[in-house]
Phi, psi and omega in degrees: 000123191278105183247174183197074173337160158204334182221146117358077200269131140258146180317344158246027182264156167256186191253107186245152154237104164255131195233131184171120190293053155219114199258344137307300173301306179313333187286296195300355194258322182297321176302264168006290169286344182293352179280323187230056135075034174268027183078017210294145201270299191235175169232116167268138168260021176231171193252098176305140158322151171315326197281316173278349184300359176288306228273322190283330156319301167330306173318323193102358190315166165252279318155075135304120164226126189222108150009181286101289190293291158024279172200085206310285186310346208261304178321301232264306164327297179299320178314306186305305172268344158296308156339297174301317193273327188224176190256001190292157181292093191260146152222165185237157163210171202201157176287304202313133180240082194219105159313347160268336155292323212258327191302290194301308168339270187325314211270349185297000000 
């Protein structure tokens, strides 16, 4: 799992894992937070294994953003199991306007 310190966390800031091997995006979504002070923390530029999501967990996130397009199932698995693991906030986000990918997302 591929990582990328970019900000500083202060203490009233929340804590993101933004994570998505397509790296424009993932880049526009940081820009996109870097404005409103959201503390963001690390960027992974890989989709962690199933096997790592304890360790990503162990980090502390408040606040999972996670890529979508990529690799849907692999995306949707991880949504699943953070979900499942933690009180944290996931989100997602996709170029892709596919209703059904966004439905099994919700339902995850």
């Amino acid at each position: 799992m591929t990582t990328q310190g970019i900000n500083t966390l202060e203490s009233d800031d929340l804590s993101v894992a933004l994570i998505g091997p397509d790296e424009n995006s993932r880049k526009a979504i940081a820009n996109a937070l870097s404005g409103v002070g959201s503390g963001l923390t690390q960027e992974y530029a890989t989709y962690p294994s199933p096997a790592d999501v304890g360790s990503l967990l162990d980090a502390g996130f408040e606040v999972f953003i996670l890529e979508l397009d990529s690799n849907p199932e692999l995306a949707l698995e991880l949504v699943e199991q953070i979900c499942s693991r933690s009180s944290a906030t996931v989100m997602v986000y996709s170029d892709n306007p596919y209703s059904e990918l966004l439905v099994r997302c919700m339902r995850a």
